[in-house]
C-alpha positions in Angstrom: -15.6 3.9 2.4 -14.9 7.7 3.6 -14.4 8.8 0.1 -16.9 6.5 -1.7 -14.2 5.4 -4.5 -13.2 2.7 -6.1 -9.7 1.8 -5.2 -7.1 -0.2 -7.1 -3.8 -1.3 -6.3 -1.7 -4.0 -6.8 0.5 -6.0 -4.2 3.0 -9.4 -4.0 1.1 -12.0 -1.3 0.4 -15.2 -0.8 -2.8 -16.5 -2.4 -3.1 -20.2 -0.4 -6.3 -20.8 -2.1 -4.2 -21.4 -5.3 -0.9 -22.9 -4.1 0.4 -22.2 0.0 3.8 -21.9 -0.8 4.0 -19.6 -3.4 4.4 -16.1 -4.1 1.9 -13.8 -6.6 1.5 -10.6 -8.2 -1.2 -9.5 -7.7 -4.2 -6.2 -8.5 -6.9 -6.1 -6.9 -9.8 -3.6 -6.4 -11.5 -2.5 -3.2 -15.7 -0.9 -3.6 -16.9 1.8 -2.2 -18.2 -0.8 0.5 -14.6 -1.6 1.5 -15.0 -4.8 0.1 -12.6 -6.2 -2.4 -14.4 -7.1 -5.9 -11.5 -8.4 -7.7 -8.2 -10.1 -7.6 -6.1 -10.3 -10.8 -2.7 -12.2 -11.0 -0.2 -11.6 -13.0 0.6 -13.9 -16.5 3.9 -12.5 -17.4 6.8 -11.2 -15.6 10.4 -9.1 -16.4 13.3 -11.8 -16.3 14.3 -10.1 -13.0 11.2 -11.0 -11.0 10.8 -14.5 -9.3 7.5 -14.7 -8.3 4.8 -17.5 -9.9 2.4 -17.3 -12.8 -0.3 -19.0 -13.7 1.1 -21.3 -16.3 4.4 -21.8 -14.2 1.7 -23.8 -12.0 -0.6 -25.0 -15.3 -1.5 -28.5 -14.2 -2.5 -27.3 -10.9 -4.8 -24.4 -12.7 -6.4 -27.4 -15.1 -6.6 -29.2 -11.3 -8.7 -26.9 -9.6 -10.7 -25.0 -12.6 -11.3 -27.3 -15.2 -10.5 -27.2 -19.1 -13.2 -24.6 -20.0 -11.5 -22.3 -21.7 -14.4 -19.9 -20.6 -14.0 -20.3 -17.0 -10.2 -19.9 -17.6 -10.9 -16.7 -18.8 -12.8 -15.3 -16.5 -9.9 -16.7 -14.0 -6.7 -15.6 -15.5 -8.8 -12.2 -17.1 -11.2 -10.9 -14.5 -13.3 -8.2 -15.1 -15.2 -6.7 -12.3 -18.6 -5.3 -13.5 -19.1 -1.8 -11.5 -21.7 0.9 -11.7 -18.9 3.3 -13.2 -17.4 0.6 -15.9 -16.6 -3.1 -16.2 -13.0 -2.9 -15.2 -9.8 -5.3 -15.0 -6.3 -5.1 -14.6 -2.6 -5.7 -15.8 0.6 -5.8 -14.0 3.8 -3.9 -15.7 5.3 -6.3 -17.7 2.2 -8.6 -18.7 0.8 -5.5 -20.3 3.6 -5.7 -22.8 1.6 -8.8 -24.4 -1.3 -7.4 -26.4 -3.2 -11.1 -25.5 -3.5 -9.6 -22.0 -5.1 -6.9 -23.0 -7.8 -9.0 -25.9 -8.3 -11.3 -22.9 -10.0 -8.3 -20.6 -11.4 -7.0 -23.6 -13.1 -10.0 -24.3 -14.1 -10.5 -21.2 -15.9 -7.1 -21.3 -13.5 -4.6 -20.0 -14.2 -1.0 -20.8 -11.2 0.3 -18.5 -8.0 -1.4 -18.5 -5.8 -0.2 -14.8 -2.1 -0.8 -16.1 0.7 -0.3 -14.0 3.4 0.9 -15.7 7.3 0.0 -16.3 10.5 2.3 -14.5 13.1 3.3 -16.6 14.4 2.8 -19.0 10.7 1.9 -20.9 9.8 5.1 -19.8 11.7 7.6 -21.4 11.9 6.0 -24.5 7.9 5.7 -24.5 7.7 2.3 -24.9 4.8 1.9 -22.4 3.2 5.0 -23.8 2.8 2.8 -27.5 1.6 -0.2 -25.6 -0.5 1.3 -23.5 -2.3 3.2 -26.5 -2.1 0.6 -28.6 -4.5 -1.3 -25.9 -7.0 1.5 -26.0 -7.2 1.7 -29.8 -7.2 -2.2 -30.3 -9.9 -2.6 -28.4 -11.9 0.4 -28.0 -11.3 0.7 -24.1 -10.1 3.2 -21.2 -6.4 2.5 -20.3 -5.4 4.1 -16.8 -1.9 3.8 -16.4 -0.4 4.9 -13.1 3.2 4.2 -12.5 5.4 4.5 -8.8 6.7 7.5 -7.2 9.9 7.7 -5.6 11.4 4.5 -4.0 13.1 5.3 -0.4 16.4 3.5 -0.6 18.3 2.7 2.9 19.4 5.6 4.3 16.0 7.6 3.8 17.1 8.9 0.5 14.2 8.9 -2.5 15.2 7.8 -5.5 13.2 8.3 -8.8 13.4 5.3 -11.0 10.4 5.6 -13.1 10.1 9.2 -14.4 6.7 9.4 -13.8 4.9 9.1 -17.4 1.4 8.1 -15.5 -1.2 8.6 -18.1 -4.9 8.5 -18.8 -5.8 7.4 -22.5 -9.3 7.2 -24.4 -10.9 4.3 -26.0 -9.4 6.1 -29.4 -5.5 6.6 -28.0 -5.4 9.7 -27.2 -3.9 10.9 -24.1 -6.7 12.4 -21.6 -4.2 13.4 -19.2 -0.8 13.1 -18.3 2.2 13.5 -15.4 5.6 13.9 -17.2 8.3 14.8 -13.7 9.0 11.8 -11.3 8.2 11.5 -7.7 4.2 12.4 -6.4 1.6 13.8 -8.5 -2.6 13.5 -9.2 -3.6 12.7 -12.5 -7.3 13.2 -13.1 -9.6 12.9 -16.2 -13.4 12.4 -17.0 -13.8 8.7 -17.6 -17.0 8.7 -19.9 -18.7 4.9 -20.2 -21.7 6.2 -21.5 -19.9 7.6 -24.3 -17.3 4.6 -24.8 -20.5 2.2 -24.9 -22.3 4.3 -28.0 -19.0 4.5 -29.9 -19.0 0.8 -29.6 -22.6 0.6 -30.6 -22.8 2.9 -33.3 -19.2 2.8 -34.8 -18.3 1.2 -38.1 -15.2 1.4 -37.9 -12.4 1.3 -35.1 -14.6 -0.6 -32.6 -12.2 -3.5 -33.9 -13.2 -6.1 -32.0 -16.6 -7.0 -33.6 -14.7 -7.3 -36.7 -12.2 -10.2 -35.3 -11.8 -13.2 -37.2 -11.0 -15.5 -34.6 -10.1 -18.8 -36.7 -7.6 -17.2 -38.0 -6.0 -15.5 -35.0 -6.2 -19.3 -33.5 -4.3 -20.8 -36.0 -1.4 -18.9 -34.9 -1.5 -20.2 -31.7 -2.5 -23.3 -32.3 1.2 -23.7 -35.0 3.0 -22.4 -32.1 1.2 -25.2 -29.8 1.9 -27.9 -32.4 5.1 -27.1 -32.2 6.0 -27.6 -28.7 4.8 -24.3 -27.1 6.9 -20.9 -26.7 7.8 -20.5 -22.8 7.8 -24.0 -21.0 4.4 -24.9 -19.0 4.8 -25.7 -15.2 8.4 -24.4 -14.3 7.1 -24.1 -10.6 5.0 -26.8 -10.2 7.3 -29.0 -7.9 10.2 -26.4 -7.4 10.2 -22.5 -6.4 10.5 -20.1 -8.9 14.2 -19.9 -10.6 16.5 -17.5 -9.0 17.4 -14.5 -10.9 20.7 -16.0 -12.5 18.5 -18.5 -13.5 16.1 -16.7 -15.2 18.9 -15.1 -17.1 19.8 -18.7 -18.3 16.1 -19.1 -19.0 16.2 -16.1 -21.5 19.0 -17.6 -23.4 17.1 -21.0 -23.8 14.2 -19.1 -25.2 16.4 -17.0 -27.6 17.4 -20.3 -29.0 14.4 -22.0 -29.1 12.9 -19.2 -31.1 16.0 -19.2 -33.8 15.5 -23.0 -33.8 11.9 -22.8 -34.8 12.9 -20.3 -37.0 11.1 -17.2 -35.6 14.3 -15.2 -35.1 16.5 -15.1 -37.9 20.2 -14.5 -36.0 22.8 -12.0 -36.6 26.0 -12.9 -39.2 28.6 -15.0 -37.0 25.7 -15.8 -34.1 26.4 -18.9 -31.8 23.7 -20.5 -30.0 23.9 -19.8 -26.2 25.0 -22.0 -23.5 22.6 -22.7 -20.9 23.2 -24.4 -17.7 22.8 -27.7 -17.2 20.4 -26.7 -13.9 18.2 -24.9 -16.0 18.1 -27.4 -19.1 17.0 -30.1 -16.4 14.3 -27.7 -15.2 12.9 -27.2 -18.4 12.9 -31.3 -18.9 11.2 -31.5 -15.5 8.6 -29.0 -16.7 8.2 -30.6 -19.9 7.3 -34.1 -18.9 5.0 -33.0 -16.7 3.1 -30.9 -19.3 
């Protein structure tokens, strides 16, 4: 209110409306009224993180909202429609899927707030090609802030992300940028008016009128056919896996995806051995979806 902004952030909280005993990640933005316009949270998460997703809760989504796959959009993909741009958000990690970003885009984002990763997906510029790869796939804004210094016990400030926040245009270049670690401002001139006629006018690189989206489907539908990718409704009945278990979660996922025969493994490769806690979760999960 004293500064008339639009403010975004992004926070872990309950959200009892959803499940009571669960934890999210979640954005959300604040108006210039002081009222908050939009809560986003997250669909994808970094092995080492144990909070809940959407799908790790699937049945109880489908529950409460229904089948439509367009009101399941606008749930899991808000975008908040504001005087200075229609804007929605990703979460670190989730912004590493370019799904996330098509599913704001398509839900008529113009400016995509993306928090970014701490090292060591800074420094090698990882985020930087994801992040710019979002604006130029679909002809939006990405604004991608990433933390400052994280005050360890003992007072002491220590700088695991390298800084690296960016601004980028709806063609991929970079508006503005901070490179050190710690505090800084990064500013630019975000231009709607000027996003809006490119996408009017263009021919070319406003990609998104151009999708073909039967044959983008079929992909998912194979992958659907065959069982799914990461198991549906691993939360459902049981908190989130520990982070040892998570760990044994990535090694049932790396073989699953040599079984199906999307990862082709090295010479002399042995499938992993998962524990028998997790292999029982994932059955849980699986007769329930």
């Amino acid at each position: 209110k004293q500064f008339n902004i639009y403010l975004i952030a992004q926070m872990v909280a309950k959200a009892p409306e959803i499940m009571e005993d669960r934890i999210f990640n979640i954005a959300f933005i604040i108006d210039p009224k002081g009222e908050v316009i939009h809560k986003h949270i997250k669909t994808s998460f970094y092995q080492r993180e144990t909070n809940t997703a959407p799908s790790d809760i699937w049945n109880l989504y489908l529950e409460k909202y229904g089948d439509d796959p367009e009101t399941l959009l606008n749930i899991l993909y808000p975008v908040a429609k504001t005087e200075i741009g229609n804007i929605g958000t990703l979460i670190c990690a989730e912004g590493s899927y370019p799904e996330a970003a098509r599913g704001l885009a398509l839900n008529g984002a113009e400016i995509i707030w993306r928090t970014q990763y701490p090292e060591p997906w800074m420094g090698n510029q990882m985020n930087e090609v994801q992040n710019r790869a979002h604006a130029v796939f679909n002809t939006c804004y990405v604004i991608a802030p990433n933390i400052g210094g994280i005050y360890m016990p003992g007072g002491e400030d220590f700088k695991m992300s390298n800084g690296r926040s960016q601004i980028i245009d709806y063609r991929g270049g970079i508006m503005s940028e901070y490179l050190g670690g710690g505090e800084a401002l990064v500013s630019g001139i975000i231009n709607v008016d000027g996003l809006r006629d490119f996408r009017v006018r263009g021919q070319w690189q406003n990609l998104v009128k151009d999708m073909r989206v039967e044959e983008y489907k079929l992909i998912y539908d194979a992958m659907m056919a065959k069982g799914g990718i990461y198991p549906r409704n691993l939360c459902i009945e049981e908190p989130p896996l520990t982070e040892d278990g998570q760990l044994e979660l990535v090694k049932h996922q790396v073989n699953k995806m040599v079984a199906m025969g999307i990862y082709t493994p090295p010479p002399g490769w042995e499938p992993y051995e998962v524990s028998e806690e997790v292999q029982e979760r994932i059955k849980k999960a699986n007769a329930i979806s």
